[in-house]
C-alpha positions in Angstrom: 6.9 -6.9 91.5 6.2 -10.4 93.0 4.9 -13.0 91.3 2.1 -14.9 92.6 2.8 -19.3 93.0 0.1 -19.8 90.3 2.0 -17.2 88.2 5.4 -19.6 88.9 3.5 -22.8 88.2 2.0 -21.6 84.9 6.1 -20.3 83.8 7.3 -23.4 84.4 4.6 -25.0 83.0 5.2 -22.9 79.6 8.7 -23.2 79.5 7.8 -27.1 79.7 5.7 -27.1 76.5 8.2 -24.9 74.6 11.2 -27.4 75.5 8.8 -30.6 74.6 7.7 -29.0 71.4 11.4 -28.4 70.3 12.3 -31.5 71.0 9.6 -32.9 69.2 10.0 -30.6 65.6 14.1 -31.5 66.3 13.2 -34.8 66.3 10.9 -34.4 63.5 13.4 -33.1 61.3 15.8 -35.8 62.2 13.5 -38.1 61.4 13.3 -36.9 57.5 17.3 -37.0 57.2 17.4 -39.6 58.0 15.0 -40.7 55.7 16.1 -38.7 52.8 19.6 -40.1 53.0 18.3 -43.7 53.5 16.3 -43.3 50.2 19.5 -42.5 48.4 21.3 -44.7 50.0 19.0 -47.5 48.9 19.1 -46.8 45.9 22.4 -48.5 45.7 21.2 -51.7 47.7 20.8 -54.9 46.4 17.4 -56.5 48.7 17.2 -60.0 49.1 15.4 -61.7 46.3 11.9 -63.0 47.2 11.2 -66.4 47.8 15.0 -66.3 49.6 14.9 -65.6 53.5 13.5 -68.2 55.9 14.4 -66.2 59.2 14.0 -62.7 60.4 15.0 -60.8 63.0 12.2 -58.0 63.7 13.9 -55.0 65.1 11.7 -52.2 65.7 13.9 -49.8 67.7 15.8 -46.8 67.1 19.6 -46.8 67.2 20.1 -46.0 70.3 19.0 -49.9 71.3 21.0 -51.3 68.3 23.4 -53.1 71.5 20.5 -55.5 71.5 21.0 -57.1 68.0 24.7 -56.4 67.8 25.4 -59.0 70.1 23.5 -61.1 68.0 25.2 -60.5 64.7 28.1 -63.5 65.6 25.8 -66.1 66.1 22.9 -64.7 63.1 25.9 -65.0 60.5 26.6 -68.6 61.9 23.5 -69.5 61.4 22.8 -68.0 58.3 25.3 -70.6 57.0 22.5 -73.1 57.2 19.8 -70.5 56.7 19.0 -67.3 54.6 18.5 -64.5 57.9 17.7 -61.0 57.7 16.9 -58.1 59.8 14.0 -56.2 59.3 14.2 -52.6 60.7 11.1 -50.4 61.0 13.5 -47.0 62.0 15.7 -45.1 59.0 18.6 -44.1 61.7 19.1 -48.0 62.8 18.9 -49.3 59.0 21.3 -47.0 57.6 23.6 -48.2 60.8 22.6 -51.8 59.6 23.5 -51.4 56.0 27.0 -50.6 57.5 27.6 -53.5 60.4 25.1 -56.1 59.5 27.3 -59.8 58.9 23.4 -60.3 57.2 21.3 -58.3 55.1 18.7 -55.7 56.2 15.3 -54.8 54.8 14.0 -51.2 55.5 10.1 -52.0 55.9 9.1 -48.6 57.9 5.5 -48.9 57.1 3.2 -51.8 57.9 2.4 -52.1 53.9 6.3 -53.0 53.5 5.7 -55.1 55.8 3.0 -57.2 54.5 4.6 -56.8 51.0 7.9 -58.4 52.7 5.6 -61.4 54.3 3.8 -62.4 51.3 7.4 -62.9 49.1 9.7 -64.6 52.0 9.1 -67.9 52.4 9.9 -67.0 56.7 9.4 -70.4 59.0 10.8 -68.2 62.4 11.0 -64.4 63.0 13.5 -63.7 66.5 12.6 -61.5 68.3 15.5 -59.0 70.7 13.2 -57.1 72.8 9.7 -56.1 73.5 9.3 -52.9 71.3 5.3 -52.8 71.1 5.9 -52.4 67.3 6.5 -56.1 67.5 2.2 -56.6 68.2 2.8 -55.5 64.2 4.6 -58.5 63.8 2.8 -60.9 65.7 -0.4 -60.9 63.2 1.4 -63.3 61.2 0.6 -66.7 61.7 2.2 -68.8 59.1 5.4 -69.2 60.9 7.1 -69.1 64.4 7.4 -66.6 66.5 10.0 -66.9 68.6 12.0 -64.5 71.8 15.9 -64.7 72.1 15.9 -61.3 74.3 19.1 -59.4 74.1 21.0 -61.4 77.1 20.3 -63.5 80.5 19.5 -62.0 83.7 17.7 -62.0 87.0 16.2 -58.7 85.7 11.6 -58.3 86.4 11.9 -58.2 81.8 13.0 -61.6 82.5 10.0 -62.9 83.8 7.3 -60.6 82.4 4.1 -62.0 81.1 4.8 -60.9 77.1 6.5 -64.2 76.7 2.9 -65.7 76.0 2.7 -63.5 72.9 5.8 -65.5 71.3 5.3 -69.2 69.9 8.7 -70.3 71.5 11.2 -68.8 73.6 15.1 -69.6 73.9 16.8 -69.5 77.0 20.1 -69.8 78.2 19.2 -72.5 80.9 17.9 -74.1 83.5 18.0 -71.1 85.5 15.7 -69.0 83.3 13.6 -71.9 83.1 13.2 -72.0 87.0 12.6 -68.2 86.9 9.4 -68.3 84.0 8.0 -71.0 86.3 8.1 -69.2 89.5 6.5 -66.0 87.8 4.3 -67.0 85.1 0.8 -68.7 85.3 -0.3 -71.9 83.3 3.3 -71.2 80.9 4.0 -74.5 79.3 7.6 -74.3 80.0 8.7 -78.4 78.1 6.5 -77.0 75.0 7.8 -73.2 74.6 11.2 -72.9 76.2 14.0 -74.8 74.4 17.5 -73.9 76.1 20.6 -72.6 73.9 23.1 -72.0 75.9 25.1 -68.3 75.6 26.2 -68.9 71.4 27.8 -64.9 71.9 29.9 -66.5 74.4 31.5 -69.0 71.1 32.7 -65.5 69.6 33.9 -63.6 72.2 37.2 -62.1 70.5 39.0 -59.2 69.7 42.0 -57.5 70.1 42.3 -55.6 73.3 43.6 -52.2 72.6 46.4 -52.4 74.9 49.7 -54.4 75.4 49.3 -57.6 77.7 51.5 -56.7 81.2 51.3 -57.4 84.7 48.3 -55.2 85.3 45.0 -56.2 86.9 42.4 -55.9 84.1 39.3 -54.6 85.7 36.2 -54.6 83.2 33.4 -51.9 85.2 30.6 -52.4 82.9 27.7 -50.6 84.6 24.0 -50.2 83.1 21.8 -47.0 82.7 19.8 -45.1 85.5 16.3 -46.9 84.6 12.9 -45.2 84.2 11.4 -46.7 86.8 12.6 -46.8 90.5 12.1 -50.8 90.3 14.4 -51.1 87.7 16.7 -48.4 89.4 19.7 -50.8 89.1 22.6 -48.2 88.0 25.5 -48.0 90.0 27.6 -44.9 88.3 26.1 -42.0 90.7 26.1 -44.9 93.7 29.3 -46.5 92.9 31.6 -45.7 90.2 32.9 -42.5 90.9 34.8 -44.4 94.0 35.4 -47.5 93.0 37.0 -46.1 89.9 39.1 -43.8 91.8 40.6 -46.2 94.2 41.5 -48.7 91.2 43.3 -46.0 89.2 45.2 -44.8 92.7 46.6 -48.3 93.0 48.8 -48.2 90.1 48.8 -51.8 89.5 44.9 -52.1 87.9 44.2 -51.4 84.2 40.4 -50.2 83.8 38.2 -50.8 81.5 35.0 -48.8 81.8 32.1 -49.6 79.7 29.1 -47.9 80.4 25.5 -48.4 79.1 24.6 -45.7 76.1 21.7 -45.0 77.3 23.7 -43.5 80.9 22.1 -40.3 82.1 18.5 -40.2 79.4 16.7 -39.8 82.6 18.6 -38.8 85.6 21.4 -35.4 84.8 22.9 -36.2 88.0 23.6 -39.9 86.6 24.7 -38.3 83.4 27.2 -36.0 85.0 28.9 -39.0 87.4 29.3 -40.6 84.1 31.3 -37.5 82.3 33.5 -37.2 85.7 34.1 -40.8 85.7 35.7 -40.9 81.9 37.6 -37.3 82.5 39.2 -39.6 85.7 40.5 -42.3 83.1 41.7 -39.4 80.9 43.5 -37.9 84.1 44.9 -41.4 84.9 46.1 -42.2 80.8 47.6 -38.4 80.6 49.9 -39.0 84.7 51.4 -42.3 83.6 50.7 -43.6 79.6 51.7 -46.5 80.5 48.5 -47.2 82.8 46.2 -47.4 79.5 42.6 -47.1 81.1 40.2 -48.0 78.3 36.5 -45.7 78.1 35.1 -48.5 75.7 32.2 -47.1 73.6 32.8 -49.8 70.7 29.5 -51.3 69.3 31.4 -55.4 69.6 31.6 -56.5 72.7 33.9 -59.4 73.3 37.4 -58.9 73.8 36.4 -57.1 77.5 34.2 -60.0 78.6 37.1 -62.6 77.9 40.2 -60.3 78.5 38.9 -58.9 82.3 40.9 -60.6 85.0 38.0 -59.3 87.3 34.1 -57.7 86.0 32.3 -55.7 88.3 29.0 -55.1 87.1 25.4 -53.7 87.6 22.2 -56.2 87.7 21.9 -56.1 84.0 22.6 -59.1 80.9 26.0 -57.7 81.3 26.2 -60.2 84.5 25.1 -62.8 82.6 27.4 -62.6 79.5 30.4 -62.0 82.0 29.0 -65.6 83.8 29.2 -67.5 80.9 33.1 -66.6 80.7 33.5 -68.7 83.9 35.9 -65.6 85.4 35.1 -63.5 88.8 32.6 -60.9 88.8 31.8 -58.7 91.3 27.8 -57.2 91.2 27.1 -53.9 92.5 23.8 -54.0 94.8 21.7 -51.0 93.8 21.3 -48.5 96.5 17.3 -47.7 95.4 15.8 -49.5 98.2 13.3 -50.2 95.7 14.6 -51.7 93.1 13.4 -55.0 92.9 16.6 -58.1 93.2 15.6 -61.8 92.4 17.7 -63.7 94.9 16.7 -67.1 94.2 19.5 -67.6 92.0 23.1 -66.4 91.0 22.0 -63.2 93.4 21.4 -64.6 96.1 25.1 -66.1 96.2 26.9 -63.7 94.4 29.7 -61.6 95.2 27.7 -57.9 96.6 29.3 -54.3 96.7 27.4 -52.1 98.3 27.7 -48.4 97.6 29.1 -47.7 101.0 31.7 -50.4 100.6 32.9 -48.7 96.9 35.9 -46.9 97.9 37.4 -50.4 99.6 36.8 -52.6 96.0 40.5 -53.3 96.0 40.5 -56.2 98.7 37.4 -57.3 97.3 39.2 -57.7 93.4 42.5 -59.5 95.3 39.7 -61.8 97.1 37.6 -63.2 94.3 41.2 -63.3 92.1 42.7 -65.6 95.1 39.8 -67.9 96.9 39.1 -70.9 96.5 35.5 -70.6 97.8 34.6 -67.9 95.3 35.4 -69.7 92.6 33.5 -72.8 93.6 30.8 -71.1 93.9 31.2 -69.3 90.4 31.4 -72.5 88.8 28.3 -74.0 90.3 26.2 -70.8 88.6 27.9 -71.4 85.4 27.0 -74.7 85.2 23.2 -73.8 86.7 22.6 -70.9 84.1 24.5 -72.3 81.1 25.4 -75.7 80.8 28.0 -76.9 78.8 30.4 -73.8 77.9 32.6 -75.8 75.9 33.8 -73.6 73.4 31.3 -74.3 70.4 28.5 -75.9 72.3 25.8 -73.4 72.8 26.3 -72.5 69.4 25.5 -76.2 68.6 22.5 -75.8 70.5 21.6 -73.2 69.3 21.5 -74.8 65.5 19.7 -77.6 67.3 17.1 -76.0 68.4 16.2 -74.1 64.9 16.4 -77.0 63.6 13.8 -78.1 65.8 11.6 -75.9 65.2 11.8 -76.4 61.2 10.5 -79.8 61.5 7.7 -78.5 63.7 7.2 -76.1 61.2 7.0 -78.9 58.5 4.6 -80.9 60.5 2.4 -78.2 60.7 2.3 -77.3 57.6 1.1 -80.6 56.3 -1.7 -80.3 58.7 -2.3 -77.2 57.3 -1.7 -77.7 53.7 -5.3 -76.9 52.3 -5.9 -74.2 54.4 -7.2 -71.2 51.7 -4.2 -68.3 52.0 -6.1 -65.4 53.6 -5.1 -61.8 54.4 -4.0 -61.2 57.7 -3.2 -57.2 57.4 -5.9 -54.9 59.9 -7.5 -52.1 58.9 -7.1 -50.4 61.8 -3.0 -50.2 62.3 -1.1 -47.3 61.8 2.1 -46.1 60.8 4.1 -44.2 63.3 5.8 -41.4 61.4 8.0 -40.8 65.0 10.7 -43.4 64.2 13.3 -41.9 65.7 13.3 -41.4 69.5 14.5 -38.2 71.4 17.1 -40.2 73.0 18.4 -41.4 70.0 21.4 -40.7 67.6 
C-alpha cells in the first residue's frame, strides 16, 4: 500500500517532534545532575565574603562556550593581583567546570534573585563581559558600576561590529584596527569615550609545554572554527579544506600537525561533523605508520603553547586569526567557499595570505612560501603593528591594568556626583528564570 505525500510529510513531521521532545526531557534530566551534584559540591565551597569582589566576569553560557572565558583566566588572575575578580556563572555544567579550572573564584547565581542578592553585598565598580549571551540584558539592569565588553578575541568577524556594543558602558579593544572597524559600522558610537585599547594581554601568557620533542619538523598549527548557523557566518573550512590540506602535510614526511578544531565542529552540519572524525582518524593513521611523526589532535581547554610553538598557522576567519597575529609568525587563512559568507576586507583580509578550497591539496608550497619571503613577512608585521600595537612581551598586559585603572577613577568621579543619590531597587518584576541552563549541544 502506497502512501500518499501528505501521509510522508506528516511521518516526518512526527518523527521530528518525537526526536525534539527527547532531546528536550534528555536535556532536562541533565540539567538536574548537574544541579544535584553542584549542590553537594557547594556544600564544600568557601564563597567570597561580601563586601570583597570589585570585578565580575558575567558568564551566562553553558560549557560548551567555556573556550570564551578560558582564554581569559591568564590575564583575570593578573589582574586580580590588584583587584578581587570573580566569575559569576548562571549554568550548573560550566560552574562545576569552573570550581575545577578557575585561577579566580566562581559564584553559582542561576536565578536572578542570586543575582540581586550577589549585587547588593559586592562592592563591583566593572562587570566584563565574554560574549553576547542575551542572559547578559539580566545583567545590564545594574547601574551602579561599569559595564564593560572584552569579547572572547579580535577578528574581522560581522559579531565584531554588531550594534550590542551600545548596551555596554565601555568596550576594550585590541587596536586601532577594531577601532576603525566600530566606526565604519556603527552610527553615532562615541569611539574616544567608549573604546579604550588593550592590546592582546593572552598573548603575555602564551606558554606551555608542547607534547612533543623539538626536531627538524615543520610545525603546522590547522586551527579551524565550527560550521556556523547561519550561511553569513559560514566561515568553516573542515568539509572545504581540511580533509586535503591535512593529507598532503602528513604525505610529506617532513611537517608535524597540530589540528585544533573548534568544539562546537559539526552541531549543525553532520557532513561537517563527519570530515572532522576522518580528519583525526588521518592523524591517528599518520602517528600509528611512523611514531616518530607525532601529529597532535589538540582538544586541551589552554591554548598557548600551539599559538607560540607553530612554525606556520593556517586558520579559518575566526579570533583564532587574531590571537595567531599577535604572535608576529606566518599564518595562512582559509577563504570560505560559502559564497555568502560575509569577509571584511578592509583590513588584515584584504592583504592576507588566501587558500582557497580548490588550492587545499597544493598548501605545501604555500607553508615553504610564507616560511621563506621576505614580502610576506613585511606585510605580517605591518598588521601586527595595525591591530595590536606594542607586542612587547608584557605590554598589553600593562595596558590592560591601565585601562581598569581608568575606569576606577571614572568610577570614583561618578560616584561623588552621585553620592546622595537614595539606594533604590533595580530588580523587574517581570524577569524570569530559565530552568533550561544547559543547552543540547552541550557537555
Amino acid at each position: 500500500m502506497r502512501t500518499t505525500l501528505a501521509e510522508r510529510i506528516v511521518s516526518v513531521k512526527i518523527v521530528g517532534q518525537f526526536k525534539t521532545a527527547r532531546r528536550i526531557v534528555r536535556d532536562l534530566l541533565r540539567s538536574r545532575r548537574n544541579r544535584t551534584a553542584l549542590a553537594a559540591r557547594l556544600e564544600t565551597e568557601v564563597p567570597p565574603a561580601p563586601g570583597t569582589i570589585e570585578i565580575a566576569v558575567y558568564f551566562a553560557d553553558t560549557r560548551v562556550n567555556l573556550y570564551q572565558i578560558r582564554q581569559w583566566y591568564a590575564p583575570l588572575a593578573e589582574l586580580a593581583r590588584e583587584h578581587p575578580v570573580a566569575i559569576i556563572s548562571r549554568s550548573p555544567g560550566t560552574m562545576m567546570t569552573l570550581l575545577d579550572e578557575a585561577p579566580v573564584p566562581a559564584v553559582y547565581l542561576r536565578k536572578v534573585t542570586d543575582l540581586e542578592r550577589f549585587v547588593a553585598e559586592q562592592p563591583l565598580r566593572i562587570v566584563f563581559y565574554v560574549n553576547q549571551n542575551t542572559k547578559n540584558f539580566q545583567m545590564f539592569r545594574y547601574g551602579r558600576m561599569w559595564h564593560v565588553f572584552i569579547n572572547h578575541g579580535e577578528s574581522d568577524k560581522m559579531y565584531m561590529t554588531t550594534n550590542q556594543y551600545k548596551a555596554y558602558d565601555y568596550a576594550f579593544v585590541a587596536g586601532q584596527a577594531a577601532k576603525d572597524r566600530l566606526a565604519r559600522k556603527l552610527w553615532d558610537y562615541d569611539l574616544e569615550k567608549k573604546v579604550l585599547e588593550i592590546g592582546r594581554p593572552q598573548a603575555d601568557h602564551f606558554a606551555g609545554e608542547t607534547p612533543y620533542p623539538a626536531d627538524d619538523r615543520t610545525v603546522v598549527l590547522y586551527a579551524p572554527t565550527w560550521e556556523g548557523d547561519r550561511p553569513a557566518a559560514a566561515y568553516g573550512s573542515i568539509a572545504s579544506h581540511g580533509e586535503a590540506l591535512v593529507d598532503a602535510l602528513l604525505a610529506t614526511g617532513r611537517h608535524r600537525v597540530v589540528y585544533r578544531p573548534h568544539p562546537r565542529s559539526g552541531v549543525v552540519s553532520r557532513a561537517y561533523g563527519a570530515a572532522n572524525r576522518r580528519i583525526i582518524a588521518a592523524l591517528e593513521r599518520a602517528n600509528a605508520a611512523d611514531p616518530s611523526a607525532l601529529h597532535v589532535h589538540d582538544t586541551g581547554a589552554a591554548l598557548g603553547w600551539q599559538l607560540a610553538a607553530a612554525d606556520v598557522a593556517i586558520t579559518d576567519i575566526s579570533a583564532m586569526v587574531y590571537d595567531r597575529l599577535a604572535t608576529g609568525k606566518p599564518i595562512i587563512i582559509a577563504r570560505p567557499a560559502s559564497p555568502e559568507a560575509e569577509i571584511d576586507e578592509s583590513g588584515y583580509l584584504s592583504d592576507c595570505e588566501w587558500l582557497h578550497a580548490d588550492d587545499a591539496a597544493s598548501i605545501v608550497p604555500l607553508v615553504d612560501c610564507v616560511l621563506t619571503s621576505t614580502e610576506a613577512h613585511e606585510k605580517l608585521t605591518h598588521w601586527v603593528q595595525r591591530y595590536f600595537g606594542d607586542t612587547t612581551p608584557g605590554a598589553a598586559t600593562a595596558r590592560f591594568h591601565a585601562a581598569v585603572d581608568a575606569l576606577y577613577a571614572e568610577w570614583d568621579r561618578v560616584a561623588a556626583v552621585h553620592a546622595l543619590d537614595p539606594i533604590t531597587s533595580e530588580s523587574s518584576p517581570f524577569d524570569e528564570d530559565d530552568d533550561e541552563d544547559e543547552a543540547p549541544s552541550g557537555d
